[in-house]
Short mmCIF file of the C-alpha atoms (twelve columns), coordinates in Angstrom:
data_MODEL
# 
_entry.id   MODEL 
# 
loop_
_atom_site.group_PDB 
_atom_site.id 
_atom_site.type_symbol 
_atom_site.label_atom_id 
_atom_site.label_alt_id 
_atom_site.label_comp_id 
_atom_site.label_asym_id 
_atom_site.label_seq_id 
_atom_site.Cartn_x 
_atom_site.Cartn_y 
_atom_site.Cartn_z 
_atom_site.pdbx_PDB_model_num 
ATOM 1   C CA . UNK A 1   -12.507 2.477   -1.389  1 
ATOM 2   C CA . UNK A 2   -8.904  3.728   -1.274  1 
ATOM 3   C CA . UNK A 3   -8.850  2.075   2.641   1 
ATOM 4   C CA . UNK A 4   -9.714  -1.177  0.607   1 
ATOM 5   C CA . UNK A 5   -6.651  -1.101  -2.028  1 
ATOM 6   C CA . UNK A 6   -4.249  -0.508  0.760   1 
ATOM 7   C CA . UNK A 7   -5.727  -3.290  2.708   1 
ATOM 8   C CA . UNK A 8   -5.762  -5.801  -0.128  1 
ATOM 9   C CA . UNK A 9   -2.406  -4.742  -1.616  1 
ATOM 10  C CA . UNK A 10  -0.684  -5.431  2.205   1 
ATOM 11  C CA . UNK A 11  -2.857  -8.765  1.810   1 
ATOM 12  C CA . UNK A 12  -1.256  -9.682  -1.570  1 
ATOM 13  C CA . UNK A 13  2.351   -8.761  0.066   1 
ATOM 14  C CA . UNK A 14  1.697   -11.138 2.791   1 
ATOM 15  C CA . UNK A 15  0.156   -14.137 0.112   1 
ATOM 16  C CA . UNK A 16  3.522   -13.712 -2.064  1 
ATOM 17  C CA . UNK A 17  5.468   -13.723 1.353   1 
ATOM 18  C CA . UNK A 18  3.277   -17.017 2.181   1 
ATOM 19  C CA . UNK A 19  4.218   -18.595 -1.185  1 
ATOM 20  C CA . UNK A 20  7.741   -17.813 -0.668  1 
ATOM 21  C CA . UNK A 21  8.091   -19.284 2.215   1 
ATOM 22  C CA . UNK A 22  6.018   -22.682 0.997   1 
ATOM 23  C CA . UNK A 23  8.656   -22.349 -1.773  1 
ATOM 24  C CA . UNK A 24  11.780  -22.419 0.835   1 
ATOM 25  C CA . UNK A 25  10.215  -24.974 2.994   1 
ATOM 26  C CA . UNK A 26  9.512   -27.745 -0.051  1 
ATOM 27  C CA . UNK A 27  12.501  -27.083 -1.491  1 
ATOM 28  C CA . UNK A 28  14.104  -27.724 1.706   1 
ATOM 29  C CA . UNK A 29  11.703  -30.773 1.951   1 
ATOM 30  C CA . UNK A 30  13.417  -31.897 -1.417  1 
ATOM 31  C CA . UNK A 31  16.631  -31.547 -1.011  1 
ATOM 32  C CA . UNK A 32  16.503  -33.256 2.784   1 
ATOM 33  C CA . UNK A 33  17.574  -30.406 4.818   1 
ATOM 34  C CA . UNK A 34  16.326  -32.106 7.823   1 
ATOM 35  C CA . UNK A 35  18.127  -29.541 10.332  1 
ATOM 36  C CA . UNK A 36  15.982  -26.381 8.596   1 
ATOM 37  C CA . UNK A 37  12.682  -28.101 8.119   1 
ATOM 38  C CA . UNK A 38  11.147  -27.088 11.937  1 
ATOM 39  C CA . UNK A 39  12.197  -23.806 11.520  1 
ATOM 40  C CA . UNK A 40  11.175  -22.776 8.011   1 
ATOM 41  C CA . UNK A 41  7.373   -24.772 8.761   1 
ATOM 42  C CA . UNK A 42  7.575   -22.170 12.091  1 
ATOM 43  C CA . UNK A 43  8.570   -19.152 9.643   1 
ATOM 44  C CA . UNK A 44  5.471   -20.605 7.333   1 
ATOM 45  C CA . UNK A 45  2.785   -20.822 10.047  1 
ATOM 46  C CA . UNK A 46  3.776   -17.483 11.222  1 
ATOM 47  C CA . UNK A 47  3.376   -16.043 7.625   1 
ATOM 48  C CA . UNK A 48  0.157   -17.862 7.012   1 
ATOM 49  C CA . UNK A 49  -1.165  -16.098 10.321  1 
ATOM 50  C CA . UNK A 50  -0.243  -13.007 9.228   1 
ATOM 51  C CA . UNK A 51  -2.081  -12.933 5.976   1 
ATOM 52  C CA . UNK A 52  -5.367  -13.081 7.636   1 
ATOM 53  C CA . UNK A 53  -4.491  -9.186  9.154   1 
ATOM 54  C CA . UNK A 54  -4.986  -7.619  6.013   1 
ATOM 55  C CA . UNK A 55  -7.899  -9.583  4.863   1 
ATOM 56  C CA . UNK A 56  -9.717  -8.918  8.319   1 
ATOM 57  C CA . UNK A 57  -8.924  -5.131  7.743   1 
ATOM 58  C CA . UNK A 58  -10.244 -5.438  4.551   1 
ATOM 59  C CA . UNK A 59  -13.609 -6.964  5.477   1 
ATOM 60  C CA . UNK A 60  -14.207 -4.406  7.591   1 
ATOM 61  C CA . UNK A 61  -13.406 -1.711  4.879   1 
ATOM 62  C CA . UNK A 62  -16.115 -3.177  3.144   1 
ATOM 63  C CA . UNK A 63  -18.733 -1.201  5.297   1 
ATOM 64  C CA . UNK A 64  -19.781 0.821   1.717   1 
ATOM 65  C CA . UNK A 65  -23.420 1.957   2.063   1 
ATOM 66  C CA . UNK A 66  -24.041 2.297   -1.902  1 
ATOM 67  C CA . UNK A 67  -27.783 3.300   -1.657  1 
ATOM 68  C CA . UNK A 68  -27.193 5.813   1.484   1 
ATOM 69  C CA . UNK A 69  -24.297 7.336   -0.990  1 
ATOM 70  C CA . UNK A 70  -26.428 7.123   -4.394  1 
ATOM 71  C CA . UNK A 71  -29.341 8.904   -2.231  1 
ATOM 72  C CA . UNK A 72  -27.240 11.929  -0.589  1 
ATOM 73  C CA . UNK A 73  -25.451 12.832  -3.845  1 
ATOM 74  C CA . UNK A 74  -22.121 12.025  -2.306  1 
ATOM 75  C CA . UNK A 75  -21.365 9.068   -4.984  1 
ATOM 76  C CA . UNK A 76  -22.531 11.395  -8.145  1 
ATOM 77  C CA . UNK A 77  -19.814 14.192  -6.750  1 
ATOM 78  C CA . UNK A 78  -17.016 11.369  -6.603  1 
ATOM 79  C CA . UNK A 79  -18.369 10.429  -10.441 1 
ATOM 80  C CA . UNK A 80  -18.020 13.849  -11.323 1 
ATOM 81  C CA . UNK A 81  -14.621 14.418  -10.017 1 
ATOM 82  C CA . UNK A 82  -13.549 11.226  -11.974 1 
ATOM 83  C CA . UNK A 83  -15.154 12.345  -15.132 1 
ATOM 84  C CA . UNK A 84  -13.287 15.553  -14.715 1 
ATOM 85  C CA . UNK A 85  -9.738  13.555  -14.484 1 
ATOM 86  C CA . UNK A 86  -10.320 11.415  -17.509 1 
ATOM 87  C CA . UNK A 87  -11.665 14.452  -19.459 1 
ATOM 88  C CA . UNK A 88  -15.451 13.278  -19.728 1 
ATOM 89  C CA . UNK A 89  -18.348 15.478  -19.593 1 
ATOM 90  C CA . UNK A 90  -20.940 14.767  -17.189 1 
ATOM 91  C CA . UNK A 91  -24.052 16.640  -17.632 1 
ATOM 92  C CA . UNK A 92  -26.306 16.973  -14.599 1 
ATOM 93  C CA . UNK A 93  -29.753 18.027  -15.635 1 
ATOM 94  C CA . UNK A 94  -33.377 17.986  -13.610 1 
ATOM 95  C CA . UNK A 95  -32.081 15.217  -12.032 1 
ATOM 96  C CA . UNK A 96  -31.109 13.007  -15.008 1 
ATOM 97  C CA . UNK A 97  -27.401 12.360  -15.437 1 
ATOM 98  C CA . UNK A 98  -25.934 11.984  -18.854 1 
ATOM 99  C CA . UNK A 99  -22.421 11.628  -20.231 1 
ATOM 100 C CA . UNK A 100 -23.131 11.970  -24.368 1 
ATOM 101 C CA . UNK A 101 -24.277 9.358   -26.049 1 
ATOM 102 C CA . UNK A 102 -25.436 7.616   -23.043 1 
ATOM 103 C CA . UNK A 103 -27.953 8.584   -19.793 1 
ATOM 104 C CA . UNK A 104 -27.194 7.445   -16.590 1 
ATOM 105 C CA . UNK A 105 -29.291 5.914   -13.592 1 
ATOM 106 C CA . UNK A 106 -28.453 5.173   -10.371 1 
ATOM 107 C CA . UNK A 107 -29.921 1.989   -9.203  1 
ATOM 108 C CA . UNK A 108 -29.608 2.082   -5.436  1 
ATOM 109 C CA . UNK A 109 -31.861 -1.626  -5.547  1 
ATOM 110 C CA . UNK A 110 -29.586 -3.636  -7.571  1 
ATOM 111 C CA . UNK A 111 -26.297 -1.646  -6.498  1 
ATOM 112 C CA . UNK A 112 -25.134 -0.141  -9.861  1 
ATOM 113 C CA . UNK A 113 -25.661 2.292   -12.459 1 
ATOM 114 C CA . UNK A 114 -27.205 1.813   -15.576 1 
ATOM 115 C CA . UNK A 115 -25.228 2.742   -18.216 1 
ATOM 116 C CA . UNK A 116 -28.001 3.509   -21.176 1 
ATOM 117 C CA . UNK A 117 -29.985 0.251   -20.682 1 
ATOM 118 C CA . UNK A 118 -26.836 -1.886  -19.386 1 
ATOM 119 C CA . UNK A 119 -26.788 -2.419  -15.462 1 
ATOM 120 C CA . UNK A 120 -23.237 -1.864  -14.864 1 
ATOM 121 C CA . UNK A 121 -22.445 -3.471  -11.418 1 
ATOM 122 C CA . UNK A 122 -18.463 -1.835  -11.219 1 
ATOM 123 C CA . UNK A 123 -19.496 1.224   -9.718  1 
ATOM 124 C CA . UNK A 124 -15.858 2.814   -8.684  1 
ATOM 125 C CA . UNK A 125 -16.111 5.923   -9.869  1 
ATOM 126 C CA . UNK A 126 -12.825 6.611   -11.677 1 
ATOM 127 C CA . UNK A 127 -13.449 2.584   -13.112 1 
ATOM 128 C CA . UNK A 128 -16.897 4.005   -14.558 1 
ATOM 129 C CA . UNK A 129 -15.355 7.410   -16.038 1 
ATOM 130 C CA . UNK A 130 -12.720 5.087   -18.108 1 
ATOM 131 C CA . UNK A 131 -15.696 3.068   -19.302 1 
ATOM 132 C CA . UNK A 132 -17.765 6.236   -20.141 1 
ATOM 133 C CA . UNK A 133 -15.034 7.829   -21.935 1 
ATOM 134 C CA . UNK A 134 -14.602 4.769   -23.877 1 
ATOM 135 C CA . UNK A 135 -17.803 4.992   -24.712 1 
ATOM 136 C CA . UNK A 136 -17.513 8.489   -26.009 1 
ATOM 137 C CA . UNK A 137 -14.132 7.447   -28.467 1 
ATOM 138 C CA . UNK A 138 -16.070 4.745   -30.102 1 
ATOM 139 C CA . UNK A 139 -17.000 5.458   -33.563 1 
ATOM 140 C CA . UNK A 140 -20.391 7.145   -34.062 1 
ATOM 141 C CA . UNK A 141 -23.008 4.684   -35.432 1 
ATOM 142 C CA . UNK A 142 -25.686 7.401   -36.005 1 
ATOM 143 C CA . UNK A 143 -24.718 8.707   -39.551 1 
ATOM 144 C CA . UNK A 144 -25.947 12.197  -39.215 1 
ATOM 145 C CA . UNK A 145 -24.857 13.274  -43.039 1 
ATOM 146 C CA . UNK A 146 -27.054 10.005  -44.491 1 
ATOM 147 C CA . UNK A 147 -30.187 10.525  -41.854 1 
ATOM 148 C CA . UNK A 148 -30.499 14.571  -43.376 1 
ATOM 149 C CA . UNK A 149 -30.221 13.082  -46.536 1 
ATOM 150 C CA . UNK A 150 -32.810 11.081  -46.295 1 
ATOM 151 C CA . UNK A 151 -35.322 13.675  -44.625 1 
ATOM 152 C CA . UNK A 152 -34.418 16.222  -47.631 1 
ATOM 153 C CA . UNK A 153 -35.336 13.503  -50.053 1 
ATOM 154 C CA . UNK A 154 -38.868 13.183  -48.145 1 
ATOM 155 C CA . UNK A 155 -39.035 16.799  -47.623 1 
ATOM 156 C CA . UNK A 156 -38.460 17.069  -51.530 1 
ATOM 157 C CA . UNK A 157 -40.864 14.400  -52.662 1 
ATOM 158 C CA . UNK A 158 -43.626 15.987  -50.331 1 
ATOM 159 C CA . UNK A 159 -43.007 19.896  -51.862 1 
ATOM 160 C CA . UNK A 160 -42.988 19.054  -55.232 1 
ATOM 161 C CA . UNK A 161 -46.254 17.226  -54.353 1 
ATOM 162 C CA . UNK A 162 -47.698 20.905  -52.677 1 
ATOM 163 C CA . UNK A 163 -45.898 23.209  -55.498 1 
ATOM 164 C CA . UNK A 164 -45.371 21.616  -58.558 1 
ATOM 165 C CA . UNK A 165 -43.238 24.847  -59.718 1 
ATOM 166 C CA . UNK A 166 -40.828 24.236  -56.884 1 
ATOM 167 C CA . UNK A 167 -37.064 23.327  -57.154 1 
ATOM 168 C CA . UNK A 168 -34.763 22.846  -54.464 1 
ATOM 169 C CA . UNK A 169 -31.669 24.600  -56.119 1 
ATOM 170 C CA . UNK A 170 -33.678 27.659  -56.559 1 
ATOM 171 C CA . UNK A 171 -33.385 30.128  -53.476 1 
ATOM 172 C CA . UNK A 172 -37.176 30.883  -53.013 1 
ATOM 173 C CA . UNK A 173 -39.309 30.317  -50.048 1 
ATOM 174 C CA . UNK A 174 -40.122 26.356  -49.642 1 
ATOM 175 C CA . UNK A 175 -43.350 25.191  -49.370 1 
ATOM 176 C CA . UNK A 176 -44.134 24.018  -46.098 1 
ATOM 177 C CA . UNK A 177 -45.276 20.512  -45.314 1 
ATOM 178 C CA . UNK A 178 -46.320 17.978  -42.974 1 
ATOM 179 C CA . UNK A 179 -43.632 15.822  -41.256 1 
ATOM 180 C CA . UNK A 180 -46.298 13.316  -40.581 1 
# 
């Protein structure tokens, strides 16, 4: 993908090098500089020709077999390498990829990765770590404290239901009961 930004960056060099000539050639037009008008539409032609190079070039960078890279491995290891730079954590696990609080899958059919139950369709690798780390700044929704909480409540209601005599701010052995 690198051959691609080089291509397309020389393509936007030639575009700006197009306008500026389109620029120099109706201005010309404007002001009636008969005398300069063949040359500057030659200079025009020959930058409008140009800009095709990179674009061609391009094109044929394009040659990116996502499913034959999703199957060997080779795109997970480019993932990983990203991850690394932008200080994510990639977990690879019995074949399950997961980058806390999301799983990813690879989904060589539809050419991206699913990002928990979003199909993401950018799949540049160092684009997707940003995104995943991102991900991993956002504030927590789960509210761990309030969830334990609530299951201590439960767990309360259901042992003073089995041992009467039981109090939970006495340090003696808890009653077991069922979570169901």
């Amino acid at each position: 993908m690198t051959a691609l930004d080089v291509h397309l960056a020389d393509a936007e060099k030639q575009a700006a090098a197009l306008v500026k000539g389109l620029k120099r050639l109706r201005r010309a037009a404007a002001e009636g500089a008969v005398s300069v008008l063949p040359a500057a539409l030659a200079a025009v032609r020959a930058d409008a020709e140009r800009a095709g190079e990179p674009l061609e070039a391009a094109a044929a960078a394009l040659d990116y077999d996502v499913a034959g890279a999703f199957n060997s491995g080779a795109w997970l290891d480019e993932l990983a390498a990203a991850a690394r730079a932008a200080g994510v954590t990639l977990v690879r696990r019995d074949g399950r990829v997961t980058a806390y609080p999301v799983a990813l899958r690879l989904d060589a059919r539809a050419q991206g990765v699913r990002v928990g139950r979003k199909l993401e369709k950018r799949i540049r690798p160092s684009f997707l770590a940003a995104q995943l780390k991102a991900l991993q700044q956002r504030p927590e929704r789960f509210n761990a404290r309030q969830f334990l909480d609530r299951l201590f409540a439960l767990y309360e209601s259901k042992a003073r239901a089995e041992d009467p005599a039981w109090r939970s701010d006495k340090p003696v052995s808890r009653p077991a009961v069922r979570a169901v």
